[in-house]
N, C-alpha and C positions, 0 to 999 in steps of 0.2 A: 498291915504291911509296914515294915520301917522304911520312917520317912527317909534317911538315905539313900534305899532305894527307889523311893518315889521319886526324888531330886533326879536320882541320874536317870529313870525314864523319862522325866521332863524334859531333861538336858539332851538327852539323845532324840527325843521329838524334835526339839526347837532344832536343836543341829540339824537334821532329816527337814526338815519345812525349811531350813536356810535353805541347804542345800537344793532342793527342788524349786524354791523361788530362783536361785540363781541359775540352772540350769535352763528354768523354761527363759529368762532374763536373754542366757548364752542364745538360744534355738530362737529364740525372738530376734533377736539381733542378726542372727546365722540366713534365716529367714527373709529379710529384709534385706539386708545383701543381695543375698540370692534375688530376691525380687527386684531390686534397683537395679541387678547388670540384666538383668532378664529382660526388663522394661530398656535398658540403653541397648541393648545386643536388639530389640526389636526394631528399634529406631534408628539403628544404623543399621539394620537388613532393609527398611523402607527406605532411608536415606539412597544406601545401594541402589534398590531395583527400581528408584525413581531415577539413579542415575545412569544403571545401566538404560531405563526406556528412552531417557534423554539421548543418549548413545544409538540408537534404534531409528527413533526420529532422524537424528542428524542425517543419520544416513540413508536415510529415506529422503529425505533434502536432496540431498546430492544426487540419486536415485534419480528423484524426480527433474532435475536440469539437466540431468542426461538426456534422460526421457524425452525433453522437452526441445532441447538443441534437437535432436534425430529427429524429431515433427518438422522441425523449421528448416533443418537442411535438407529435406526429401520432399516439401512442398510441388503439388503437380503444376502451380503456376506460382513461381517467385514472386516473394513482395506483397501476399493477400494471409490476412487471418484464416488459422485453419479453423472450418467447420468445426462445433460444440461435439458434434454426434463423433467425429470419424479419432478420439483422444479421451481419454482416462481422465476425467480433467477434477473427480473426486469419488473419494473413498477408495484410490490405488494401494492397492496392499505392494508390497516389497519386502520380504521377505514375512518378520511379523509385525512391522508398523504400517499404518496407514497414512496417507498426503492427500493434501488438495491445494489445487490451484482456487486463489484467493483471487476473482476477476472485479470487475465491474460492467455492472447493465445498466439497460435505461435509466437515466434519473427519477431518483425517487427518494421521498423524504421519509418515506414512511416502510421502507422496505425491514423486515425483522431477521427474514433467512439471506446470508451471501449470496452471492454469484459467483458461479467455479467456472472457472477461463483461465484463459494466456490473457494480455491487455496490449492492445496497440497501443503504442504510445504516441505513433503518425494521426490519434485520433485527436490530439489533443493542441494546445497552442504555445509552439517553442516560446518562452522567455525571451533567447536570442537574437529573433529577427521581428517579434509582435512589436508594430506599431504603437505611440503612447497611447493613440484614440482606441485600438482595439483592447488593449488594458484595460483601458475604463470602463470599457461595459462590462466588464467582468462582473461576478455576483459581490456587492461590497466591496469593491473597489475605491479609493478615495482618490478622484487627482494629484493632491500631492505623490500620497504612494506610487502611483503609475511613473511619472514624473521620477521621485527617487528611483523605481526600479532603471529606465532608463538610463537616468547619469550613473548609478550604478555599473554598468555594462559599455557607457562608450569609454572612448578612450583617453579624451580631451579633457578639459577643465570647466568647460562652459558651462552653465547652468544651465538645465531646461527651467521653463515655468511649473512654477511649484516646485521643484527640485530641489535636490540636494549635492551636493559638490564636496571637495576634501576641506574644507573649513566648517560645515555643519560638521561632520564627522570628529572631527578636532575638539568642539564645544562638548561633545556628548562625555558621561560620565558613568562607564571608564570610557575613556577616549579611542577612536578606531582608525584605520586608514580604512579609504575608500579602495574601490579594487578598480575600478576603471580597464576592465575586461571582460569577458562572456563568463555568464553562469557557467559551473560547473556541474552545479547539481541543483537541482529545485528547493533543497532544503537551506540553501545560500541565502533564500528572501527572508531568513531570519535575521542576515547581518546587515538588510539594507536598511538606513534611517524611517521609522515609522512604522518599522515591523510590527508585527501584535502577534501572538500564538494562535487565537482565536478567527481574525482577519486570514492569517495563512494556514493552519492547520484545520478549523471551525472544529468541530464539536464531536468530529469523526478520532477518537483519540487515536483510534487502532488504525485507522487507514484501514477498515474494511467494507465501508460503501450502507454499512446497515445504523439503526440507531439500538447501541444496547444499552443495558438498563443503565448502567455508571455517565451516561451520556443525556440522559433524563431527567435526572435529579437536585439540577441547580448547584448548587455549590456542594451539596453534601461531599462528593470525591467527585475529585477531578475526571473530566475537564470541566471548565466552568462551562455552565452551560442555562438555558433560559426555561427548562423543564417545559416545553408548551408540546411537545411528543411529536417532532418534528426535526430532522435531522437538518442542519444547516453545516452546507461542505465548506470547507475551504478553500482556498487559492490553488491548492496541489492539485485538487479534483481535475482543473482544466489545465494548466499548463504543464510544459514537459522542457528536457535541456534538450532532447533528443528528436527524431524526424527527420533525418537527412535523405533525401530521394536522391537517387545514382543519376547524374545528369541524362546518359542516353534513355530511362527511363519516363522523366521531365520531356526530352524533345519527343518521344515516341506515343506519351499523353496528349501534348500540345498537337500532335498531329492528328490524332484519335477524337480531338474535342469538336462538336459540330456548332456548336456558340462561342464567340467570343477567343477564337483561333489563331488571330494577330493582338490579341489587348494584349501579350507580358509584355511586346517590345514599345506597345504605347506608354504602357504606364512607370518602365522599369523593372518591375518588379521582376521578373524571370527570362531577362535578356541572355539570349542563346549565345551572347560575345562577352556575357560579364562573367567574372573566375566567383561574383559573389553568390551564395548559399542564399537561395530563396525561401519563401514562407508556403510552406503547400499543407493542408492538412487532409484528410484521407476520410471523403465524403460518406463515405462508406458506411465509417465506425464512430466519427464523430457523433457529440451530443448534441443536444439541440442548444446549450449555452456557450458551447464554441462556436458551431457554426454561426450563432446568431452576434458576433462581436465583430465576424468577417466583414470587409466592404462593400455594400451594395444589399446586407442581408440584415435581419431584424427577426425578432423572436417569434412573429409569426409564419415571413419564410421560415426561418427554420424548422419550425413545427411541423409545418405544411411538407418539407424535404422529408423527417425523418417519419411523419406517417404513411407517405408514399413509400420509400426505402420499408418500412415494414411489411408493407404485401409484398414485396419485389422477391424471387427464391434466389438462388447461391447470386453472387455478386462477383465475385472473383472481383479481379481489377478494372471493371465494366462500370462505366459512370454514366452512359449515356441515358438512364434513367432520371438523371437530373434533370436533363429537357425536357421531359416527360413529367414532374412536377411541378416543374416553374416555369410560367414564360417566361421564352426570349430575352424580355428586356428586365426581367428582373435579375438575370444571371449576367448580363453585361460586365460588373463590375467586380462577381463575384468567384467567376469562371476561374481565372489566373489561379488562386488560392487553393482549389480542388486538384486533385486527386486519386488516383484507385487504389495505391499499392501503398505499404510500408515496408521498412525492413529495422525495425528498431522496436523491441517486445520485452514487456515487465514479464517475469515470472514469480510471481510473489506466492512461494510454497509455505504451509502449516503443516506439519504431520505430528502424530503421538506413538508411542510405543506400543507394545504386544493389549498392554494395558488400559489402554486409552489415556496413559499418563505420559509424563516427559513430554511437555510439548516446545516444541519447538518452531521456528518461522524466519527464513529470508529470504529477503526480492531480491531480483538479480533481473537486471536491462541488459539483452542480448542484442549487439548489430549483426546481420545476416546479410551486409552487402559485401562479403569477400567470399571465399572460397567455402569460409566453413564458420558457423556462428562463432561470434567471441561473445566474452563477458565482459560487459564494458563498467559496470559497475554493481557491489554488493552491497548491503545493509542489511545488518542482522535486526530482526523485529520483536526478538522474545521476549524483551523490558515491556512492549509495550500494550502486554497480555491477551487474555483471550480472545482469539477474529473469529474462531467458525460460529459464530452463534449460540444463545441458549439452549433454543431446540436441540440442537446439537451435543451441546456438553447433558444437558438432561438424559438425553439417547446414551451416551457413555458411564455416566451414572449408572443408570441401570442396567448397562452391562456388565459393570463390574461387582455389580453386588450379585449376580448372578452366579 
């Protein structure tokens, strides 16, 4: 063969193997493209339909305080927690998202699964009208604190003992004014002198009454916490801004009570001639660490009320069972403070989308002493991650790989 023509089949080789390294080079490139908006277009399809379930949820939210208002304004006896059994109160579908009301039960340190309710919040012990000494028996309470929360809320400049006044406040760094008016909101006791996250919020991060795992683990993530598998509440557990009973409701109680029947006008507290908002909590639904901070009562009355109150069946606005677990003279003191009725209700909704994704969560404090429930205040909870429980998110898990 002459080698000139060997030369140019060489040369037309090497050109032909250019050429095909550079084509697969192109299709290699072409390819990766292709695959890199493939991979983006899939991530913003999941970005989407977590935002559409987002969308779903909300509206299931909303759903659900509908829902929720029509229970409370068609109550068969105003002013009582409606029955668990006779309300939807989880896994209510709405259209294709699912809700539940986020409640609280018994106390329990060790509880893993929620509780799904409405929440009285007549259960609990206003901020506004609590005495300094029933403050302090609170769980972890510090006199000072109690003491601050007080000057906190009156009006004046005085000091109480232990206390703090607008020149404490002035010293702090950054510096604050003092408010020297009524809570507005329970989450206020972060701006009172001696505050602590921990002290007020404890260990419950989500406000859902269970201990989950992020809540166990000591410092690893937050919240900081003491990992001993024991759930330690906070301040907000027991107190509320809210509780207002409708005066002819108060005189119509005080008439109904068969102990302790003249003590408001002894003691002040619930004088039928004062314009002032007395302190009633609603025997009913409270815990055994409100109750037990009351005057005249202690953690073993308390105990003692709310094991009896457990055989008791519906309650409605019926209190006289309270005689029936405590003598006489142990309710002397503590009579005035009780209660059967509320009209002031957390509805604290979670729901997720078709998917069990998009979740979403806000509490919403309803008052139902007018004509027709309002909303008296909202707080969106989604920063503050998952509340239905493990059990729960596991059960969605494997729904959706299904």
């Amino acid at each position: 063969m002459d080698l000139r023509n060997q030369d140019r089949i060489n040369v037309r080789c090497r050109t032909r193997g250019s050429v095909l390294i550079i084509v697969m080079w192109v299709a290699l490139g072409l390819v990766s493209v292709t695959l890199y908006f493939a991979h983006s277009m899939y991530f913003e399809f999941k970005a989407a339909e977590n935002d559409y379930e987002g969308y779903q949820a909300q509206q299931a939210i909303d759903g659900a305080l509908r829902y929720a208002t029509y229970l409370l304004a068609n109550l068969e006896e105003p002013g009582t927690l409606p029955e668990i059994d006779t309300y939807v109160a989880e896994r209510g579908l709405i259209g294709e998202a699912t809700y539940w009301y986020i409640g609280r039960g018994q106390e329990s340190n060790f509880a893993i699964n929620p509780v799904f309710s409405l929440v009285d919040e007549g259960s609990k012990l206003n901020l506004n009208l609590a005495t300094q000494e029933m403050l302090e028996y609170l769980p972890n309470m510090t006199p000072d604190f109690a003491a601050a929360i007080v000057d906190w809320r009156d009006e004046d400049e005085e000091v109480s003992e232990n206390g703090a006044e607008a020149d404490v406040y002035a010293r702090m760094n950054p510096s604050r004014q003092i408010k020297n008016a009524l809570f507005d909101t329970v989450d206020e006791l972060m701006l009172v002198y001696g505050a602590d996250p921990l002290l007020v919020y404890g260990e419950d991060a989500n406000y859902n009454g269970i201990l989950d795992p992020n809540e166990n683990d000591g410092d690893a993530s937050p919240p900081s916490d003491n990992a001993n598998g024991t759930l330690d509440f906070g301040l907000i557990e027991y107190v509320t801004v809210y509780g207002k009973v409708p005066e002819e409701d108060e005189e119509q109680q005080d008439q109904g009570d068969q102990v302790g029947g003249d003590q408001n006008n002894q003691n002040g507290n619930a004088d039928s001639d004062s314009d002032e908002e007395s302190l009633k909590v609603n025997v009913n639904t409270a815990s055994e660490t409100v109750l037990s901070v009351l005057p005249g009562m202690d953690a073993s009355k308390a105990q003692q009320l709310v094991s009896y109150r457990n055989t008791q069946g519906l309650l409605g606005a019926d209190t006289e069972w309270v005689n029936e677990a405590l003598d006489e003279g142990d309710l002397t003191e503590a009579q005035e403070y009780f209660t059967g009725v509320s009209y002031q209700y957390t509805i604290d909704v979670a729901a997720v989308g078709k998917n069990g994704r998009g979740f979403r969560r806000t509490q919403f404090v309803v008052d139902t002493t007018g004509e027709e429930p309002v909303v008296i205040f909202r707080k969106d909870l989604d920063r503050q991650g998952w509340a239905l429980g493990q059990n729960l998110r596991e059960e969605l898990k494997q729904y959706m790989q299904q």
